[in-house]
C-alpha positions as CSV (number, residue, x, y, z in Angstrom):
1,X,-3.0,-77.5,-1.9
2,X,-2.2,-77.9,-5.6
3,X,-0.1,-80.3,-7.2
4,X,2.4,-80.3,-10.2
5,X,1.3,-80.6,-13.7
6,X,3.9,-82.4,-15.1
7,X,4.4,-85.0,-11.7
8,X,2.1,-85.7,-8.8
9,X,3.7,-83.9,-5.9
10,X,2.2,-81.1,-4.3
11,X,3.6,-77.1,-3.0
12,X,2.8,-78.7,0.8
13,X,5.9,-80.4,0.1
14,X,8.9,-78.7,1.7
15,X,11.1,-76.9,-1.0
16,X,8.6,-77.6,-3.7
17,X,7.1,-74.4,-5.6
18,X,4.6,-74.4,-8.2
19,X,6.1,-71.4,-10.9
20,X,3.5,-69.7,-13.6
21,X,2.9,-72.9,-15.0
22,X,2.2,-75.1,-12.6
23,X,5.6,-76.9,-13.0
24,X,7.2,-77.8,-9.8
25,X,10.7,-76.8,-8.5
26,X,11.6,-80.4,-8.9
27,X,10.3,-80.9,-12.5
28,X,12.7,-77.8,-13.1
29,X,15.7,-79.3,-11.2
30,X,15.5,-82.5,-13.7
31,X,15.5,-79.6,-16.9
32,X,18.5,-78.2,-15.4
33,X,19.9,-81.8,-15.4
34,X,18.5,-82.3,-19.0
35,X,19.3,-79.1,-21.0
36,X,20.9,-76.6,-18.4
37,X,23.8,-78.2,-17.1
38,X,26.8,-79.2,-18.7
39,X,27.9,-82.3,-17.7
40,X,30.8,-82.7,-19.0
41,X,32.2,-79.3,-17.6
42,X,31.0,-81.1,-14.4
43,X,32.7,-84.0,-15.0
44,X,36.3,-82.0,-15.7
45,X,35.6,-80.0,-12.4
46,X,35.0,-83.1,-10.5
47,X,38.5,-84.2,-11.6
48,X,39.9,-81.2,-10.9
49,X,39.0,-82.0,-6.9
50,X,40.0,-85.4,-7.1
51,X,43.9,-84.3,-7.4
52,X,43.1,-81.5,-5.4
53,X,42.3,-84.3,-2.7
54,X,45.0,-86.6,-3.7
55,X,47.5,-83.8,-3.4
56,X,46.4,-82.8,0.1
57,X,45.7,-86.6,1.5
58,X,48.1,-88.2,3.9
59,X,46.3,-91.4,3.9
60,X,42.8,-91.4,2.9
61,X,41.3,-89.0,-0.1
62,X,37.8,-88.9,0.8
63,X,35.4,-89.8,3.1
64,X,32.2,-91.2,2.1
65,X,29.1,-91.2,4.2
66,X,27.7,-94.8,3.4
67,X,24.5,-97.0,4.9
68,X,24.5,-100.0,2.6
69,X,22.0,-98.7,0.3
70,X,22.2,-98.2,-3.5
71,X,23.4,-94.7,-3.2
72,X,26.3,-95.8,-1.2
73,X,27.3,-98.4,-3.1
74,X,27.1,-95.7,-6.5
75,X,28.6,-93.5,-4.6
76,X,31.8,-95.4,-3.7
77,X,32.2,-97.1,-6.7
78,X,32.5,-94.0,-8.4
79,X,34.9,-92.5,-6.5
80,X,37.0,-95.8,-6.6
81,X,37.0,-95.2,-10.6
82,X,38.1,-92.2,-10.1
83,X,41.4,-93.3,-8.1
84,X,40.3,-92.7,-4.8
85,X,41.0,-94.1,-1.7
86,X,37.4,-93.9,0.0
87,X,37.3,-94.2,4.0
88,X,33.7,-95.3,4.5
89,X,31.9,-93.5,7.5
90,X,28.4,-94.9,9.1
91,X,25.8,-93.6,11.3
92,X,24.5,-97.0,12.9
93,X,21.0,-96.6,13.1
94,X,19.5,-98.7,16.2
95,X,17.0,-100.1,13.9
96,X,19.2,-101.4,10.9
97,X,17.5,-104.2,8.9
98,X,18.8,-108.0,8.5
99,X,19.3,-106.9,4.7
100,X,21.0,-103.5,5.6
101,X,23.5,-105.4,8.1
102,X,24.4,-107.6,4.9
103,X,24.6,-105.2,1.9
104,X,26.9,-103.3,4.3
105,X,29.1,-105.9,5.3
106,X,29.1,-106.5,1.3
107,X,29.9,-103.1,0.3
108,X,33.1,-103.3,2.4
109,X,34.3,-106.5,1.3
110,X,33.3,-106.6,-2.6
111,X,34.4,-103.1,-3.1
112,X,37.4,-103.0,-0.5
113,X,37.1,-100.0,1.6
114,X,38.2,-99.4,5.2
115,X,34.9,-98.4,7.3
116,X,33.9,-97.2,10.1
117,X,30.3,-97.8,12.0
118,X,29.7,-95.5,14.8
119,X,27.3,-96.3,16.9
120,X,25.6,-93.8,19.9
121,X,24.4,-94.6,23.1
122,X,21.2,-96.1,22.3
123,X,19.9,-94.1,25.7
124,X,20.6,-91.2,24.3
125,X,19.2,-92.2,20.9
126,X,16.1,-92.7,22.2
127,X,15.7,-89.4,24.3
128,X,16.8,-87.5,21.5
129,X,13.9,-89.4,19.2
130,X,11.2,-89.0,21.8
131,X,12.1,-85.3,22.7
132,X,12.6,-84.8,18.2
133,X,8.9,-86.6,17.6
134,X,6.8,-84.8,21.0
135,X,8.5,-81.4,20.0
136,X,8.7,-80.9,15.9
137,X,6.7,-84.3,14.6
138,X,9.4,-85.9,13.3
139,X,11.5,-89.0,14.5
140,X,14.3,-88.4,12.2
141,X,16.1,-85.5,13.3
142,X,18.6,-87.2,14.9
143,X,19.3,-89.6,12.6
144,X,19.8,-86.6,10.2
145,X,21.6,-84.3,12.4
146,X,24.1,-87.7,13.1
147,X,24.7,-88.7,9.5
148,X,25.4,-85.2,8.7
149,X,28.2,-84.4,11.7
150,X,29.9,-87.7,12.3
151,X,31.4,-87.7,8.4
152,X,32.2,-83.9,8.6
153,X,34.0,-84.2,12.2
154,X,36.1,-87.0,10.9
155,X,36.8,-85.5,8.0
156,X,38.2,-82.1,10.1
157,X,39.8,-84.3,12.9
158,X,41.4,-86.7,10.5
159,X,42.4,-84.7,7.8
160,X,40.8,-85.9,5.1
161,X,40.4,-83.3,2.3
162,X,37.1,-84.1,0.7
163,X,33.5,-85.8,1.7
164,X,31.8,-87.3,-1.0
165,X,28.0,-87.5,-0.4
166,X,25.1,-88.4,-2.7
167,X,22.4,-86.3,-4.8
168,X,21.6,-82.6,-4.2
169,X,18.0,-83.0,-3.1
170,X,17.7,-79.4,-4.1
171,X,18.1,-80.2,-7.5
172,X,16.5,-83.8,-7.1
173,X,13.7,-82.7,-4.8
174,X,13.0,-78.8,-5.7
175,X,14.5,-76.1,-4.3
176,X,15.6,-72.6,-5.4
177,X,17.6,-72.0,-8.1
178,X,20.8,-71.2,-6.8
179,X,20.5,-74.2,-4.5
180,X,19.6,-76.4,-7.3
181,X,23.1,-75.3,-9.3
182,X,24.9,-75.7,-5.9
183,X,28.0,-78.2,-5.6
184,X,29.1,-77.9,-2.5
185,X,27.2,-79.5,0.6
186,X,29.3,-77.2,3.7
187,X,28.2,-76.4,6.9
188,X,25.5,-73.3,5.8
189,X,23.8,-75.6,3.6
190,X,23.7,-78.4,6.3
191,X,22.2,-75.9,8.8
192,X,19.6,-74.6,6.3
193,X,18.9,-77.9,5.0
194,X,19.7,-80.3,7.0
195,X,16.3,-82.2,7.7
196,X,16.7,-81.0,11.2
197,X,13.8,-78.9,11.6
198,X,16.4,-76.1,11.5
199,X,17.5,-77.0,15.2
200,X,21.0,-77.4,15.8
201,X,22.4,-79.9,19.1
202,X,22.5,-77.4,21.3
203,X,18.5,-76.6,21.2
204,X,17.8,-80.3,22.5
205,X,19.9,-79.3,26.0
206,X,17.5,-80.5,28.8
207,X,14.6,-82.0,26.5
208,X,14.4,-85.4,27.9
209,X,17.1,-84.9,30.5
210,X,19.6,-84.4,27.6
211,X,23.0,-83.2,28.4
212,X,26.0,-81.4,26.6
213,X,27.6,-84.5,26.9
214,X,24.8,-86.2,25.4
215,X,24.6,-84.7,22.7
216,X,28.6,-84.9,21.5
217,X,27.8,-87.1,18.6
218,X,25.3,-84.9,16.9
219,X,27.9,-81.7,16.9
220,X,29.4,-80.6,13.7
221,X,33.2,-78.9,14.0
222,X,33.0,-75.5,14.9
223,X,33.2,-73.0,12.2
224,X,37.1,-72.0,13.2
225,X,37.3,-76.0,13.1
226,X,36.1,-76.2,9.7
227,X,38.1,-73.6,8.5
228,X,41.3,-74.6,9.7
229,X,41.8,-77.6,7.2
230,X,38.8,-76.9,4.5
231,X,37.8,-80.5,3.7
232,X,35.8,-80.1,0.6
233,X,32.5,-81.4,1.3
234,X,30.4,-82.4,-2.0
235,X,27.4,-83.4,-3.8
236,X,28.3,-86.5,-6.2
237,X,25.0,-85.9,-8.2
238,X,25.8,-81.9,-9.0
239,X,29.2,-83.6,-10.9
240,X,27.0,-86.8,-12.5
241,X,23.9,-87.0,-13.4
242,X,22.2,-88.9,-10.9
243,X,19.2,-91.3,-11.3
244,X,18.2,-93.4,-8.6
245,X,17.2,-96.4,-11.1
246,X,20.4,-96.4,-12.8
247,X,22.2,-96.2,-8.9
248,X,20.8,-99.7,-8.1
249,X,21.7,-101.6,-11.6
250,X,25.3,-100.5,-10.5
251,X,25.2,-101.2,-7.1
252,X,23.3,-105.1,-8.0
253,X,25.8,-105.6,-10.4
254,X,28.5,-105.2,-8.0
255,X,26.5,-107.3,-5.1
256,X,24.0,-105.2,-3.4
257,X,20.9,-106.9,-3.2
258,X,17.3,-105.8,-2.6
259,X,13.6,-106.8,-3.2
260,X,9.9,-106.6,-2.7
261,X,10.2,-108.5,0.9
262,X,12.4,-105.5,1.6
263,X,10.6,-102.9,1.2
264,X,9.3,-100.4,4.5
265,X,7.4,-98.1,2.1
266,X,7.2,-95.9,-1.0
267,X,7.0,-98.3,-4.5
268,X,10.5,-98.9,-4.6
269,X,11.8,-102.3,-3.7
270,X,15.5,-101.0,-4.0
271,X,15.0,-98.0,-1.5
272,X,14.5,-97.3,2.5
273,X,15.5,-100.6,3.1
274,X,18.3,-100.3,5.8
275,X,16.5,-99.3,9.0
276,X,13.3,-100.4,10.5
277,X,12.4,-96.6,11.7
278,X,12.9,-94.8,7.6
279,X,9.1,-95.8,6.9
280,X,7.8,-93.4,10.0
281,X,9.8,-90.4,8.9
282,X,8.2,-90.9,5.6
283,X,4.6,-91.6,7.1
284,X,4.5,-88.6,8.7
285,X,4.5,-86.5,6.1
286,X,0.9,-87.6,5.4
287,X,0.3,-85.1,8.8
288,X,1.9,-82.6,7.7
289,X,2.4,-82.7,4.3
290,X,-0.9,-84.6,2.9
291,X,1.8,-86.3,0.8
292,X,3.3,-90.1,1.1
293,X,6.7,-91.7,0.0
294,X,5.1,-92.8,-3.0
295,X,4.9,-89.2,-4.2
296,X,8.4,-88.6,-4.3
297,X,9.1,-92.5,-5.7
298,X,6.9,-91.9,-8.9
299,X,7.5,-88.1,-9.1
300,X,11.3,-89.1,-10.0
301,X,10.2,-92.3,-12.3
302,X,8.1,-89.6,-14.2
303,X,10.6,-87.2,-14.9
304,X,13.0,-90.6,-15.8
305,X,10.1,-91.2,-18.4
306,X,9.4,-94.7,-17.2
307,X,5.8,-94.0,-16.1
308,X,3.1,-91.7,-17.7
309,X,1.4,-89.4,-15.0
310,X,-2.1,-91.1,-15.2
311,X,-0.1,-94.6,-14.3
312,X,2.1,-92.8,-11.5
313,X,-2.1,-91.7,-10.5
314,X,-3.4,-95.5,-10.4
315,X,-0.1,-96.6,-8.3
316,X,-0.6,-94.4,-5.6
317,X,-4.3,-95.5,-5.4
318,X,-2.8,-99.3,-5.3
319,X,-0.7,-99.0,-3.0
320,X,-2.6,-96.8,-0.6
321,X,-1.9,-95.7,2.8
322,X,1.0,-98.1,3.3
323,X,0.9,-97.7,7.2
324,X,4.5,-98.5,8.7
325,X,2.7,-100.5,11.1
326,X,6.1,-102.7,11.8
327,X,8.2,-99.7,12.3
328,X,5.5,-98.2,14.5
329,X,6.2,-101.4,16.8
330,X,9.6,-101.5,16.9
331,X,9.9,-98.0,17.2
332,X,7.4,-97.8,20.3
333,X,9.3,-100.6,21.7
334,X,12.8,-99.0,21.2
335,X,11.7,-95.9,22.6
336,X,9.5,-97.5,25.8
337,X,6.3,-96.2,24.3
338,X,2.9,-97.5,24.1
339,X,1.8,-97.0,20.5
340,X,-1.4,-95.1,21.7
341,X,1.3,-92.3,22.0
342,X,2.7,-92.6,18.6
343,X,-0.5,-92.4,17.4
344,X,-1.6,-89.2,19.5
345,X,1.0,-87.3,19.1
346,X,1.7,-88.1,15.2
347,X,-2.0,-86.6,15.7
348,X,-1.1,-83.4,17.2
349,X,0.7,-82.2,14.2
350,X,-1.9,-82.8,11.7
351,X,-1.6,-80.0,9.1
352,X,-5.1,-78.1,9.8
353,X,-4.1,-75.9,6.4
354,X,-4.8,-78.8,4.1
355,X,-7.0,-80.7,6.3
356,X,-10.6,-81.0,6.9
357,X,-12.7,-82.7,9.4
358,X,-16.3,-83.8,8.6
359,X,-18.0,-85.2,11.3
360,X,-15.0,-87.1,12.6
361,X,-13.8,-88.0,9.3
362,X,-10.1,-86.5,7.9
363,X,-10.3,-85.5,4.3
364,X,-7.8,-83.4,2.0
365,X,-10.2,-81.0,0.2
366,X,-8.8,-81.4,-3.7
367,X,-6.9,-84.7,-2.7
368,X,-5.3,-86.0,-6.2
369,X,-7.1,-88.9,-6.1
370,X,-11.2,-88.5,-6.1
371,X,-12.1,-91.8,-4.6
372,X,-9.5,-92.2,-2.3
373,X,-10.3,-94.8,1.3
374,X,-9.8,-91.9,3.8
């Protein structure tokens, strides 16, 4: 397990390679943004696709994916100042926050969009999230797999000629190259990168008595579908540079409001604050990944240059563990669970490649930080 020289995140992490000199994938996603790509070339292409949409609309230009959050709220207004008429589209978590429920409702009235908030059987939901976290470790793959196909179905069924969603996490996060350049968000890079554990609807069929019919909301369009009327589907942050700092001074200007008393995890008080469960997808990358929220939080602010290395070192030591022991609750309660469960099976996928056991005790041999509270 080694970590980046330039940030603190480390190759377990998924998409995240270390090149000859121990600069990250991510680290070289933010030089593209810096020196490599031309933004205003960006910018001209972006407008191109915003008459391209208005020529082709018969009602609505584009659809954007929204939860509330600061990204939404960036991501609307800029299509707004851009002309556009934005239809906003919502995967209703079953666990969305008091503030998430109200920077919504905001959103929709202060900036004036039409919405809609789709919400799934929570039976189903909670099937799908036990059969997601016994199977592959994760209880997010069905919120992922929803927030990705319910935008993209309406965009095909509606006729709505382009998506606009937020940051390419290739270029944000680390990823390869050509991935990092990318622009468009279509349905190959949605099955290779979807945060699905590179499952699709169909594998769930039977796990936890799940049905075809079940599983209707998590489907994209077919292919043929897709092809038929070609919505573009798009990154906003591969046409502006995009900076998650800068995202919530826009958004708070406009309304959206957020705070330490908000936040689930991570150092950020202006991110994963909409849903009660965001903090255990996060947490269990610990398992797996040897890695916490805080990671990615203070990677970005170090490549923003508004904390030093060393500093981002001493906040994760701070802040420590930050067990999601709320969202554990809720989430075992949600799901009928007794949190003995959570707790085995989080267990079960404990990543034995970067893990060691001495005498009962759990330790990451070369852990970044020395005296860490295992």
């Amino acid at each position: 397990m080694r970590y980046c020289r330039r940030c603190i995140l480390p190759d377990t992490r998924p998409g995240i390679v270390l090149d000859a000199e121990g600069i990250c994938s991510g680290c070289r996603g933010h030089d593209d943004k810096e020196h490599r790509i031309d933004w205003t070339a960006r910018r001209g292409a972006f407008e191109r696709l915003v008459a391209a949409a208005k020529a082709r609309a018969q009602g609505y230009d584009c659809i954007v994916p929204v939860s509330g959050g600061k990204d939404s709220w960036y991501q609307v207004i800029r299509c707004q100042e851009y002309g556009l008429r934005v239809l906003g589209v919502t995967w209703r978590t079953p666990a969305r926050t008091e503030i998430g429920e109200r920077n919504l409702r905001e959103m929709i009235s202060r900036l004036g969009i039409d919405h809609i908030d789709y919400t799934i059987d929570p039976e189903t939901e909670r099937r799908f999230m036990v059969a997601a976290f016994e199977r592959k470790g994760a209880t997010a793959i069905p919120m992922h797999m929803a927030l990705f196909a319910i935008p993209i179905r309406f965009a095909v069924d509606l006729r709505i000629p382009l998506v606009v969603w937020g940051e390419n996490p290739q270029l944000e996060f680390g990823g390869p190259e050509a991935d990092r350049l990318a622009t468009d968000l279509d349905l190959a890079w949605i099955r290779k990168y979807g945060v699905t554990n590179q499952t699709e609807w169909r594998d769930w069929i039977g796990a936890e008595r799940l049905t075809e019919r079940d599983m209707a909301a998590y489907r994209l369009p077919s292919e043929e579908a897709f092809q038929r009327f070609q919505p573009k589907s798009i990154f906003l942050g591969s046409y502006f540079k995009w900076n998650s700092e800068d995202n919530a001074r826009v958004a708070a200007e406009r309304g959206f409001v957020s705070g330490e008393e908000h936040r689930k995890t991570g150092v950020w008080s202006f991110a994963d604050i909409d849903c009660h469960f965001i903090a255990l997808h996060h947490f269990l990358k610990w398992y797996k990944f040897g890695m916490l929220r805080s990671f990615d939080n203070l990677s970005q602010q170090i490549r923003y240059g508004t904390i030093t290395r060393p500093a981002a070192i001493d906040s994760i030591k701070r802040h420590g563990l930050q067990v999601p022991e709320d969202g554990i609750r809720r989430f075992c309660v949600f799901v009928g669970k007794p949190e003995r469960w959570f707790w085995d099976v989080a267990e079960s996928f404990r990543n034995l490649d970067i893990w060691r056991n001495d005498n009962g005790r759990w330790t990451i041999p070369g852990f970044l930080i020395e005296d860490w509270t295992w």
